[in-house]
DODONU-958118 format. One record per atom (N, C-alpha, C, O): residue number from 1; atom name; x, y, z. Coordinates in pm, whole numbers, plus 50000, padded with zeros to 5 digits. Layout:
REM DODONU-958118
@num->NUM, atome->CA, x->X, y->Y, z->Z .
...
END
This chain:
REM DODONU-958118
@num->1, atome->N, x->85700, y->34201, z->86296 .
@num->1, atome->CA, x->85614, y->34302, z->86358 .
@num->1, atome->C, x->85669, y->34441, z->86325 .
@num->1, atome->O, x->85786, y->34441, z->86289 .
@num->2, atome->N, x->85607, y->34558, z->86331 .
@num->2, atome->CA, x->85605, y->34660, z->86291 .
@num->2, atome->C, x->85606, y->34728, z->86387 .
@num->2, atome->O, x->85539, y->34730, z->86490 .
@num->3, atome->N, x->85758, y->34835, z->86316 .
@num->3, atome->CA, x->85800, y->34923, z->86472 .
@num->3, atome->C, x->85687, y->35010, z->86536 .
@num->3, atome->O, x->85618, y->35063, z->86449 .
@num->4, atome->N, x->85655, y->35036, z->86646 .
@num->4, atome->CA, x->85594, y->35108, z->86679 .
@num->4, atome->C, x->85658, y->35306, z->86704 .
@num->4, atome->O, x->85760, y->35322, z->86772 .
@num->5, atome->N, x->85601, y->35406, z->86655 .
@num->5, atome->CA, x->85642, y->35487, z->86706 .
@num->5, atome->C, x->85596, y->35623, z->86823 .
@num->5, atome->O, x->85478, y->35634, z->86854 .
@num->6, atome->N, x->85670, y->35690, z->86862 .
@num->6, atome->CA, x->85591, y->35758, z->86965 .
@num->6, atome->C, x->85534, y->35926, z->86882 .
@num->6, atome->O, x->85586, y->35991, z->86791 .
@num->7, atome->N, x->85474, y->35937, z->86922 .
@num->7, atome->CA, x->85384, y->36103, z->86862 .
@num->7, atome->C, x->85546, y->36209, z->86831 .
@num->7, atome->O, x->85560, y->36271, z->86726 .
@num->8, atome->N, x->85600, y->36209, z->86889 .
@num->8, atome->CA, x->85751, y->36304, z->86929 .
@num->8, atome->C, x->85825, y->36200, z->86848 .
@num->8, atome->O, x->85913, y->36256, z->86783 .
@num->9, atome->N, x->85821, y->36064, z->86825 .
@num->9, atome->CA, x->85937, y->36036, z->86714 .
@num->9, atome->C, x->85904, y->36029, z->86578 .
@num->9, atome->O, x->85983, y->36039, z->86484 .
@num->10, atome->N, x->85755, y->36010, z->86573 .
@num->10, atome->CA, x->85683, y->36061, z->86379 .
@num->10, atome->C, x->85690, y->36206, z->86388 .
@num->10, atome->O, x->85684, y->36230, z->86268 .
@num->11, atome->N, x->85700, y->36335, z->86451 .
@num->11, atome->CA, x->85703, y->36439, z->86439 .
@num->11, atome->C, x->85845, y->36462, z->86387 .
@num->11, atome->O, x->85877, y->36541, z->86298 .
@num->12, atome->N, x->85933, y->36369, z->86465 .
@num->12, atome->CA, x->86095, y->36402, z->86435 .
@num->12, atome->C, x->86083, y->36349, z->86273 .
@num->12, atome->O, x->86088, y->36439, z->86189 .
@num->13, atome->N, x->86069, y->36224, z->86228 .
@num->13, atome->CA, x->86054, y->36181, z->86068 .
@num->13, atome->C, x->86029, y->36234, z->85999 .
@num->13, atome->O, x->86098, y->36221, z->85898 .
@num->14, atome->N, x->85923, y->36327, z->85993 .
@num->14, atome->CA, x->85810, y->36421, z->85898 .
@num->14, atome->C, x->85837, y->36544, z->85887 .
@num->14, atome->O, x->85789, y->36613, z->85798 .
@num->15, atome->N, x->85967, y->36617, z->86030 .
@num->15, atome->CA, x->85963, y->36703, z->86025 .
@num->15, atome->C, x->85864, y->36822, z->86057 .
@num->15, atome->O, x->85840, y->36926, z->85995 .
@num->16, atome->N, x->85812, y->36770, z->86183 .
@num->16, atome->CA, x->85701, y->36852, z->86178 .
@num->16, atome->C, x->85672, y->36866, z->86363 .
@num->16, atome->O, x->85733, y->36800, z->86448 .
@num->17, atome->N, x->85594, y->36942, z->86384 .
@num->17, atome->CA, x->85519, y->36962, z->86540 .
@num->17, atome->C, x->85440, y->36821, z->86573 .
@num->17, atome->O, x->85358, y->36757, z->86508 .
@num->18, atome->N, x->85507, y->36796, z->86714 .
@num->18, atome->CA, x->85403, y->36731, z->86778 .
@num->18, atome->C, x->85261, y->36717, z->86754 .
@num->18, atome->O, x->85187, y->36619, z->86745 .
@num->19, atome->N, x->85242, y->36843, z->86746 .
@num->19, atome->CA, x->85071, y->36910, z->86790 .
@num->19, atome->C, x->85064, y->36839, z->86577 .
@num->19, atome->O, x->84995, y->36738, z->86567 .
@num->20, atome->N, x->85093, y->36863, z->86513 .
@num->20, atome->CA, x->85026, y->36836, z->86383 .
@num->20, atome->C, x->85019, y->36703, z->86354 .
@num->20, atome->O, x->84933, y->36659, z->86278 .
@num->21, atome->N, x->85112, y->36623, z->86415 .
@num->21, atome->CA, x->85068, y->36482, z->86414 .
@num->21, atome->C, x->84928, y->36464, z->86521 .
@num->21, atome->O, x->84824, y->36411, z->86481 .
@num->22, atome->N, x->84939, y->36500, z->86617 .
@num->22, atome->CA, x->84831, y->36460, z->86690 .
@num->22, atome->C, x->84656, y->36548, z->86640 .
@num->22, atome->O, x->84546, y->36527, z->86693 .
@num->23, atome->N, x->84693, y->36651, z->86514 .
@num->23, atome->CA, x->84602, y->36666, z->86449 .
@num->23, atome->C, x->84568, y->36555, z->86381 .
@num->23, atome->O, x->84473, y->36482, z->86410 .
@num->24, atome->N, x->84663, y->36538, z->86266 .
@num->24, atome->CA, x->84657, y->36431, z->86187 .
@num->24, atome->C, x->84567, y->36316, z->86261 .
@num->24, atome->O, x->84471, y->36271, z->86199 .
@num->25, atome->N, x->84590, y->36278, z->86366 .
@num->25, atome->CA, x->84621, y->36135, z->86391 .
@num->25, atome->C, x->84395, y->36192, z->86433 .
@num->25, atome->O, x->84297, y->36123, z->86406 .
@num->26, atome->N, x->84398, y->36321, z->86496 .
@num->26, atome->CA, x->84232, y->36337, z->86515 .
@num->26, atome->C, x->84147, y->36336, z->86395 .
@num->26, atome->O, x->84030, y->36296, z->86396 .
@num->27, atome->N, x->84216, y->36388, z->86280 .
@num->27, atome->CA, x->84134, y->36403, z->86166 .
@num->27, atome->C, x->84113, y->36265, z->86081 .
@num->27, atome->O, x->84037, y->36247, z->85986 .
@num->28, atome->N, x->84218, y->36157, z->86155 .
@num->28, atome->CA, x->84189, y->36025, z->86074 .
@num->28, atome->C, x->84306, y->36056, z->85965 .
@num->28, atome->O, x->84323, y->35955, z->85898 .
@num->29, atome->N, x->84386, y->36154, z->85929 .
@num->29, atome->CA, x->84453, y->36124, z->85783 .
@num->29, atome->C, x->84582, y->36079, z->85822 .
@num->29, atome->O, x->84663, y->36132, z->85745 .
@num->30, atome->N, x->84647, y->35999, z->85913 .
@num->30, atome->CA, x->84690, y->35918, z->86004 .
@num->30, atome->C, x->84659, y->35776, z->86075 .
@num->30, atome->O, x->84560, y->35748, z->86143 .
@num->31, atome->N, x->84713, y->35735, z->86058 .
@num->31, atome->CA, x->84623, y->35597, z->86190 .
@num->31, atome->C, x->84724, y->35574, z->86277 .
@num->31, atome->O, x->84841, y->35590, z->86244 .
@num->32, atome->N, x->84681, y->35528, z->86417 .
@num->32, atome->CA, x->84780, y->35499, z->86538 .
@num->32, atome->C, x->84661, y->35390, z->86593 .
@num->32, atome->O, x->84543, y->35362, z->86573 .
@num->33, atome->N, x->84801, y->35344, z->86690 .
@num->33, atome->CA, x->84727, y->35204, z->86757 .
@num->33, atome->C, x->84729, y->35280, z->86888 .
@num->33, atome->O, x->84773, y->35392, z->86911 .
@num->34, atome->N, x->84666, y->35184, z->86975 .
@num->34, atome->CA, x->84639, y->35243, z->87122 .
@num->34, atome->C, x->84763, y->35126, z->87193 .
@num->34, atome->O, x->84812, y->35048, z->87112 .
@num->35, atome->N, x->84792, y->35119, z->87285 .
@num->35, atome->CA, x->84886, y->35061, z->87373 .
@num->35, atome->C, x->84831, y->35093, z->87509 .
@num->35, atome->O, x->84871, y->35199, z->87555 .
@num->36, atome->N, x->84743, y->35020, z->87586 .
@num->36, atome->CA, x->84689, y->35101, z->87718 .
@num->36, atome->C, x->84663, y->35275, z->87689 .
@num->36, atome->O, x->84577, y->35352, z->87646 .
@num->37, atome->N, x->84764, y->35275, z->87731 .
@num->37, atome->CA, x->84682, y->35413, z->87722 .
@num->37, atome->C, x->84767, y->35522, z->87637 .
@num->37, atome->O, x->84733, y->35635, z->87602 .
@num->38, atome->N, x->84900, y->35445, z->87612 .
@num->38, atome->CA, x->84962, y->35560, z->87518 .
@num->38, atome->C, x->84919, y->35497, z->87360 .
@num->38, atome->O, x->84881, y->35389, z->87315 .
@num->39, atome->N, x->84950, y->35627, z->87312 .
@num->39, atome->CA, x->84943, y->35623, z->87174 .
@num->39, atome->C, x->85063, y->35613, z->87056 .
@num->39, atome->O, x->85155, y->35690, z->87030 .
@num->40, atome->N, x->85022, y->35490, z->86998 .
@num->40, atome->CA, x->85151, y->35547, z->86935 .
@num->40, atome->C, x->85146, y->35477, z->86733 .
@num->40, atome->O, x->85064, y->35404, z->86678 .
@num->41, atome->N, x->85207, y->35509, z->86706 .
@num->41, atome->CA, x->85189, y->35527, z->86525 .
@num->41, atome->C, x->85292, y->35403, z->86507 .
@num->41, atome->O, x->85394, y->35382, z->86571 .
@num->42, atome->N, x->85220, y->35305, z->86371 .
@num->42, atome->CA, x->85319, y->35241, z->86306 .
@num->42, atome->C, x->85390, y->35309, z->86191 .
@num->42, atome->O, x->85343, y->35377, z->86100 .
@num->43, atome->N, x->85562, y->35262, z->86228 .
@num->43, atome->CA, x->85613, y->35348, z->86106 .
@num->43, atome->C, x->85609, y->35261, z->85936 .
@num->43, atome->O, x->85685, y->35296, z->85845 .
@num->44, atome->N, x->85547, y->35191, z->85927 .
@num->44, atome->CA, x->85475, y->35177, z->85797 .
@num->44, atome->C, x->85345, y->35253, z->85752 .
@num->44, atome->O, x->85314, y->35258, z->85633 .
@num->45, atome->N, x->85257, y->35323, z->85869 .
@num->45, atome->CA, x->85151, y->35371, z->85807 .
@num->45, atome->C, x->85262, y->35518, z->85787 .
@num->45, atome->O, x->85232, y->35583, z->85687 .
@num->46, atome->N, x->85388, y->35580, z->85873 .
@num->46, atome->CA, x->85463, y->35707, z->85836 .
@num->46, atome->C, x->85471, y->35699, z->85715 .
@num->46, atome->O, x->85439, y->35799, z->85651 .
@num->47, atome->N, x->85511, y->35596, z->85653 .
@num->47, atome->CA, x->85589, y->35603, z->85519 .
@num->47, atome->C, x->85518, y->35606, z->85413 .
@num->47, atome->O, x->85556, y->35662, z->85311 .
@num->48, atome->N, x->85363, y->35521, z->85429 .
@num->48, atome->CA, x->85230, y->35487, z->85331 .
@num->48, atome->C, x->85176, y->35739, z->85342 .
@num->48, atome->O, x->85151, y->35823, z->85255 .
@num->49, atome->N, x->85184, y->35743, z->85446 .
@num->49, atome->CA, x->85126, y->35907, z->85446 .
@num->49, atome->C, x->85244, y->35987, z->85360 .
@num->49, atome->O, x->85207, y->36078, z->85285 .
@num->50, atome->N, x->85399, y->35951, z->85370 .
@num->50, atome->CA, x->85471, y->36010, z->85339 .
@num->50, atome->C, x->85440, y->35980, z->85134 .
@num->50, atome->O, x->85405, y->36074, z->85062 .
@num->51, atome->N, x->85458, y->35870, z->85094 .
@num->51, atome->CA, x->85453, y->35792, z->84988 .
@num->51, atome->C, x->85297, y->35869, z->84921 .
@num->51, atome->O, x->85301, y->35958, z->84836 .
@num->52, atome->N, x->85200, y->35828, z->84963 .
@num->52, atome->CA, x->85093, y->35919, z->84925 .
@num->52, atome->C, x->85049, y->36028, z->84915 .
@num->52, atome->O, x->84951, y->36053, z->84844 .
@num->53, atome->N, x->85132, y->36145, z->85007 .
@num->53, atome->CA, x->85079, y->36315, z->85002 .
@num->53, atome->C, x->84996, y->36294, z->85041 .
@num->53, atome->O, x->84959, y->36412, z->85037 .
@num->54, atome->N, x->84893, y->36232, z->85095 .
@num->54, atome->CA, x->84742, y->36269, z->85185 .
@num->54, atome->C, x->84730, y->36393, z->85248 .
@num->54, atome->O, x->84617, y->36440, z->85266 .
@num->55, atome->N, x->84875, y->36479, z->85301 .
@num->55, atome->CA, x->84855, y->36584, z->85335 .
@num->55, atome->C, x->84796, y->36689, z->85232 .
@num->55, atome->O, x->84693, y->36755, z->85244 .
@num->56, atome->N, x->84904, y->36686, z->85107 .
@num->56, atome->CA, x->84923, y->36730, z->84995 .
@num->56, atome->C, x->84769, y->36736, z->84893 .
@num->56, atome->O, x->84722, y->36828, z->84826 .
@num->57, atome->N, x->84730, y->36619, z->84914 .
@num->57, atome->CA, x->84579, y->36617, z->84830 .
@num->57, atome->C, x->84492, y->36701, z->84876 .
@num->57, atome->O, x->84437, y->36788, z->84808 .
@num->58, atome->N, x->84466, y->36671, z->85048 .
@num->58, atome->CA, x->84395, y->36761, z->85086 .
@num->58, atome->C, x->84396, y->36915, z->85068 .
@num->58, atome->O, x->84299, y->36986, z->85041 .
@num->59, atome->N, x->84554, y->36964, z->85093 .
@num->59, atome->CA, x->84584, y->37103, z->85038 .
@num->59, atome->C, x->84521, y->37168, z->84900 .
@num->59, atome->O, x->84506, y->37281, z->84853 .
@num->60, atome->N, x->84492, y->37032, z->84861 .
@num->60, atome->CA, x->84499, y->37136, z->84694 .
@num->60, atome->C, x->84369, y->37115, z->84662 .
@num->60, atome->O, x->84320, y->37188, z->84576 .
@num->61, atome->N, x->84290, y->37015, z->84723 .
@num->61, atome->CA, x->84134, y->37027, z->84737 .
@num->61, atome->C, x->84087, y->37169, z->84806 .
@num->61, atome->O, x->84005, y->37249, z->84760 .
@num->62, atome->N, x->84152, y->37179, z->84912 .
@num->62, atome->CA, x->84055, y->37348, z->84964 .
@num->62, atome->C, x->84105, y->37413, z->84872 .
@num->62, atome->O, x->84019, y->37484, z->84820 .
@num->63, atome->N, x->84196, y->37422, z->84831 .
@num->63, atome->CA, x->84260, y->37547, z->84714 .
@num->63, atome->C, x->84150, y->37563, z->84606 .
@num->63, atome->O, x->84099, y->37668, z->84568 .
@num->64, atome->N, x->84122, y->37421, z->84559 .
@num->64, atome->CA, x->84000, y->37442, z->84455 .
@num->64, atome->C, x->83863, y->37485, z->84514 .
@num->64, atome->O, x->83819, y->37576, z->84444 .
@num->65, atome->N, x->83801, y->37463, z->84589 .
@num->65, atome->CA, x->83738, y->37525, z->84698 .
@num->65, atome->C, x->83722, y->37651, z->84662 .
@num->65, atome->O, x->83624, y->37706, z->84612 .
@num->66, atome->N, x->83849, y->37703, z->84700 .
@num->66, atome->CA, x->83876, y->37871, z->84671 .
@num->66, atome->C, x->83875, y->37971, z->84602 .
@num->66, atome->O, x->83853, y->38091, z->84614 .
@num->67, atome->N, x->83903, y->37895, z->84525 .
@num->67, atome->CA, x->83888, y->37937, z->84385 .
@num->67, atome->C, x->83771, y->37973, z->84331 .
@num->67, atome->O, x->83765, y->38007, z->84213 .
END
């Protein structure tokens, strides 16, 4: 089974704000499981977002956008 993690311990991994995972996790470019009522992220999908840049793609799509 696959660790589960909490919003505050994928923020600590990624390096990043609370609040941007729990963007992530609204915009879908994330996935989390539900647990009653908390939420919380498998750290295999951390590593599949880390491994892929999904952040990164998106960045450089609005850039072209912009252009």
């Amino acid at each position: 089974m696959d660790r589960l993690l909490t919003v505050a311990e994928a923020a600590s991994i990624l390096a990043c704000s609370p609040a941007a995972i729990r963007k992530w996790l609204y915009q879908r470019r994330l996935s989390s499981v539900k647990v009653g009522r908390l939420t919380r992220i498998r750290a295999n999908d951390v590593e599949a977002f880390v491994r892929t840049g999904r952040d990164s793609e998106i960045v450089r799509r609005r850039a072209r956008r912009v252009s």
